[in-house]
PLY file of the C-alpha trace (Angstrom):
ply
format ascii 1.0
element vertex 235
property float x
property float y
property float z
element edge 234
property int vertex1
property int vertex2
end_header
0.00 0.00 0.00
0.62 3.61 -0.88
2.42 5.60 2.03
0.49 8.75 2.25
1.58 11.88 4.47
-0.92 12.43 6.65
-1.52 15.92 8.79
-0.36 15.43 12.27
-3.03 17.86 13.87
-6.45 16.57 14.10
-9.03 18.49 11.66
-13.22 18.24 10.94
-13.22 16.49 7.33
-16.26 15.02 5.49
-15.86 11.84 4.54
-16.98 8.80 3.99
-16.57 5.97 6.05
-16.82 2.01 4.46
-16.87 -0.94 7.33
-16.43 -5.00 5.57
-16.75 -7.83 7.40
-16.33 -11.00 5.77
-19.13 -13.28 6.58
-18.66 -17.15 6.33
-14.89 -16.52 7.69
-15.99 -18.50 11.33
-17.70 -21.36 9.66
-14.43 -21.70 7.15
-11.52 -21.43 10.77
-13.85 -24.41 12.06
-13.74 -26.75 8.91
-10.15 -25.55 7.46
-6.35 -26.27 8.54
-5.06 -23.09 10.45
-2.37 -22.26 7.33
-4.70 -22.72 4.87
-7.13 -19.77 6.81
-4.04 -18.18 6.95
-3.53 -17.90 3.67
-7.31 -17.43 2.48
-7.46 -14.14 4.95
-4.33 -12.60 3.63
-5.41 -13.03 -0.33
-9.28 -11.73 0.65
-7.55 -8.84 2.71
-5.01 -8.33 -0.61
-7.94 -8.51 -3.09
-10.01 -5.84 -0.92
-6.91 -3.37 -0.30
-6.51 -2.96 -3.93
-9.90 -2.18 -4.89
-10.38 0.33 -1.75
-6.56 1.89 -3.34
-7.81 2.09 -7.21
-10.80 3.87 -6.34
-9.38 6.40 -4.19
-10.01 4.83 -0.57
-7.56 4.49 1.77
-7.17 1.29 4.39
-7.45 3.00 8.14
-7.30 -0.96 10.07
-7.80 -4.06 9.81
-9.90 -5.96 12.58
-9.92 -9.87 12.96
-11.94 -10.79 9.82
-13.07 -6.99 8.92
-11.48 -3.71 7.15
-12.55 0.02 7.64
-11.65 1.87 5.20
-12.00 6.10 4.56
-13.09 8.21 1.41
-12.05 11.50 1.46
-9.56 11.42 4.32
-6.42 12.08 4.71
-6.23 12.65 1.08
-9.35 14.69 -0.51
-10.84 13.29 -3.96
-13.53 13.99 -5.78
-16.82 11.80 -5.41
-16.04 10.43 -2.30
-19.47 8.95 -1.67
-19.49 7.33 -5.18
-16.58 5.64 -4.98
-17.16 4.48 -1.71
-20.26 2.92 -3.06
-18.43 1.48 -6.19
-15.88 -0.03 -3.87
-18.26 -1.73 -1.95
-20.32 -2.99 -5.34
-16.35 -4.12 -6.48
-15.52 -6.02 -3.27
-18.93 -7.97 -3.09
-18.44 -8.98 -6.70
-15.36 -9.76 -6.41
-16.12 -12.56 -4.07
-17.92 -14.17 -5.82
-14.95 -15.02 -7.89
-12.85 -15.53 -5.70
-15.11 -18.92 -4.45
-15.06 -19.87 -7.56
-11.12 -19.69 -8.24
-10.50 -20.92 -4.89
-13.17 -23.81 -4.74
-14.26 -22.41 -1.13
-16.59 -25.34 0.35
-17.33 -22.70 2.53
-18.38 -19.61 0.46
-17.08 -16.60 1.22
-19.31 -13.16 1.28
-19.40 -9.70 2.91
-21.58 -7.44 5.30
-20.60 -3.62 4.82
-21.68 -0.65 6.29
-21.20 2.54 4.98
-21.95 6.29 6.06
-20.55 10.05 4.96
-20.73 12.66 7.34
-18.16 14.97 9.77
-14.76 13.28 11.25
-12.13 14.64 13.45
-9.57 13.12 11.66
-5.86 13.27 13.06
-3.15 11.13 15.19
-4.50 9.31 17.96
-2.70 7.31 20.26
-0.28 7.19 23.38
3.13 8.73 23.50
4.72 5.80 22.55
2.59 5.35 19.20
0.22 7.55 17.09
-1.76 5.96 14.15
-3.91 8.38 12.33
-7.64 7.72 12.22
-11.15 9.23 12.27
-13.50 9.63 14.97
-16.98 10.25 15.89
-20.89 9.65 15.35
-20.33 8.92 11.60
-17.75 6.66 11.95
-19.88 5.00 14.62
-22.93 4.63 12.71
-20.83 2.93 9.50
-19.23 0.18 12.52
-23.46 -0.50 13.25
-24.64 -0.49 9.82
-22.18 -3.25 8.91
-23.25 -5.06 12.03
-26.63 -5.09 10.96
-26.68 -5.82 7.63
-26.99 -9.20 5.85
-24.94 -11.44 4.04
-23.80 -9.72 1.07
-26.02 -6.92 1.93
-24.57 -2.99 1.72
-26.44 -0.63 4.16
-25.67 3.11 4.27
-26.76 6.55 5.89
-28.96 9.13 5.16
-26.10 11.24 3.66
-24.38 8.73 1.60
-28.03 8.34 0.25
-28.60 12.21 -0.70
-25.30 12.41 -2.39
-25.41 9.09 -4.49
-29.23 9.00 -5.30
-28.99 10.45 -8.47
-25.97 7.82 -9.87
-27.34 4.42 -7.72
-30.54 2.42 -7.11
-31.17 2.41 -3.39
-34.16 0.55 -1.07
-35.27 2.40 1.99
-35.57 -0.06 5.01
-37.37 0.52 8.18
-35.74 2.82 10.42
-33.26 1.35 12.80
-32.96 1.69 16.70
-29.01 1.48 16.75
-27.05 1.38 20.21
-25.74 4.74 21.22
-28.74 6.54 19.26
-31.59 8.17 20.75
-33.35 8.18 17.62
-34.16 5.57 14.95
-31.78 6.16 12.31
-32.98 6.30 8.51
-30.89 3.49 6.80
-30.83 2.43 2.65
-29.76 -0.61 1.10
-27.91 -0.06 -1.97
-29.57 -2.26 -4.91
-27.40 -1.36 -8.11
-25.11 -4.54 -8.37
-22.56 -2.19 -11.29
-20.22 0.73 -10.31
-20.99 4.19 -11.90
-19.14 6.35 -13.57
-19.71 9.91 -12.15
-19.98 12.35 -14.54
-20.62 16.46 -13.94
-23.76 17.96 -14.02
-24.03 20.29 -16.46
-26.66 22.75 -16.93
-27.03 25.79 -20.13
-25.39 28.90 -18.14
-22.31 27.20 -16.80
-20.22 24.65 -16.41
-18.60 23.99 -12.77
-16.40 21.11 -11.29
-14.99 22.09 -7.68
-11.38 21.78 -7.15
-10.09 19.57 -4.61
-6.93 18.83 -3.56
-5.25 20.89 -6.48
-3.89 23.72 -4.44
-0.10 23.64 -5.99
-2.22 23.76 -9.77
-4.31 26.55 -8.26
-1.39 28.41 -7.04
0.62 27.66 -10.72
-2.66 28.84 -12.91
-2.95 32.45 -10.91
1.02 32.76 -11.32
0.47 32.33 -14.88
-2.05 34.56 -14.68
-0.14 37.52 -13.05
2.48 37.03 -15.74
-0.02 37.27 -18.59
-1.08 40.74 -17.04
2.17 41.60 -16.54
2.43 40.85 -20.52
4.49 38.21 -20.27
2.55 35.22 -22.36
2.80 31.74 -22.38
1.56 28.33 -23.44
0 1
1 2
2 3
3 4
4 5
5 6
6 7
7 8
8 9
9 10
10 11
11 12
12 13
13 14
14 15
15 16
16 17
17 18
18 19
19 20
20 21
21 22
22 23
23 24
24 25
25 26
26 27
27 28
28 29
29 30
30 31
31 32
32 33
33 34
34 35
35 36
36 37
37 38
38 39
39 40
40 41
41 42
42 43
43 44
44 45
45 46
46 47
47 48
48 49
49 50
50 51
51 52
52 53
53 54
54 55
55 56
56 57
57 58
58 59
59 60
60 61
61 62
62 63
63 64
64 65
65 66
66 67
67 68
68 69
69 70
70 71
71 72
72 73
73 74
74 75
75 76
76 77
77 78
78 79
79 80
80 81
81 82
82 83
83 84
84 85
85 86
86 87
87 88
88 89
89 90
90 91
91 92
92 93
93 94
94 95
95 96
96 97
97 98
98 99
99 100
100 101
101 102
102 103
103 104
104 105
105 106
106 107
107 108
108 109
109 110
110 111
111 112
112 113
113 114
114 115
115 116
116 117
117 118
118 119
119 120
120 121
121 122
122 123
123 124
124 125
125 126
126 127
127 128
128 129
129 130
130 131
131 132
132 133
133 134
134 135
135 136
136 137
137 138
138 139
139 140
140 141
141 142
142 143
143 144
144 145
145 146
146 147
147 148
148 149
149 150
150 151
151 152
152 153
153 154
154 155
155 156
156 157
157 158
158 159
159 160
160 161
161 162
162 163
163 164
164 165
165 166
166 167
167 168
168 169
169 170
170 171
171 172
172 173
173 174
174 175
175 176
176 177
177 178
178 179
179 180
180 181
181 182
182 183
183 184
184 185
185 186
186 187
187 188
188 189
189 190
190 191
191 192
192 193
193 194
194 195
195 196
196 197
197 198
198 199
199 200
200 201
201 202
202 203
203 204
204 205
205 206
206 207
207 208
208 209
209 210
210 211
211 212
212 213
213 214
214 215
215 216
216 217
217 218
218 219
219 220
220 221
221 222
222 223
223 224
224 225
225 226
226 227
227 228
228 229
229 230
230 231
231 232
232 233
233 234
């Protein structure tokens, strides 16, 4: 995996957090050698890592049988929420494969839970050791969506819903009573079985894509700017 350098002071980011948990994995340590397990857990763990790298995400831990894995943070891209969503589509399908090229008695599947919302986002940790991660309700409601949801099921938040309607085909389920929350939480189950391609919206009087994480080309275009007022032109 990438090494990325990540702030050292802890900052409010939206983003979007993705919990997997690979269902079948208990039933398969009963039946299967130790080794073998062994070996099965680090390919399902290499196979997920990539995907959650090529679209953008970024691996925060690894826990027993599960992953959590962050859209938007420490590194800002665009279409967070969709590629979250496309990641999750990627994994699940991906599975399914896998079986298959493994000849898993046991299939293998995933639960994942996945919700966008505000993060403080930053080092956290003793003196000895500090391992960036994120923190707070959103990343808590993600951890409960994933516990809730079925096998090969992918639940998500209110949020991730209003920002990924328009691309994906989503089911509304009854709301939830989640631990921690004093109020039933609205929850979606995300139907389309194909990642999207996001493309802008574009309407007759403009055309606008927002910049994000291109501050050194921002700061390059207005130099070349000054220089062109200056009179000084250039390709």
């Amino acid at each position: 995996m990438k090494e990325l350098n990540k702030p050292k002071v802890s900052e409010r980011r939206l983003a979007t957090v993705m919990f997997i948990d690979i269902a079948g994995f208990t039933k398969m340590s009963e039946k299967l050698d130790a080794e073998e397990v062994t070996d099965i857990t680090i390919a399902c763990f290499e196979m997920m890592g990539n995907i959650i790298e090529h679209n953008g995400g970024t691996i925060d831990k690894f826990m027993g049988d599960s992953v959590m894995a962050l859209f938007g943070v420490p590194i800002a891209i665009e279409n967070s929420c969709n590629k979250a969503l496309n990641t999750a589509i990627e994994i699940r399908n991906k599975f399914i494969e896998f079986n298959h090229s493994r000849n898993l008695k046991i299939p293998l599947n995933v639960h994942i839970g996945i919700n966008t919302g505000k993060v403080i986002a930053g080092l956290v940790g003793s003196s000895q050791q500090k391992d960036y991660t994120v923190m707070g309700d959103t990343v808590n409601i993600a951890a409960r969506l994933e516990n809730v949801s079925g096998t090969g099921q992918i639940l998500v938040g209110d949020m991730t819903y209003q920002l990924a309607s328009p691309e994906f085909k989503f089911k509304i389920q009854e709301p939830l009573e989640l631990k921690g929350k004093e109020n039933p939480v609205t929850v979606y189950e995300l139907l389309s079985t194909k990642s999207k391609v996001s493309k802008p919206q574009l309407d007759t009087d403009r055309l606008y894509s927002e910049m994000v994480g291109r501050d050194q080309d921002y700061l390059t275009l207005r130099s070349h700017i000054h220089n062109v007022i200056k009179g000084q032109g250039a390709i």
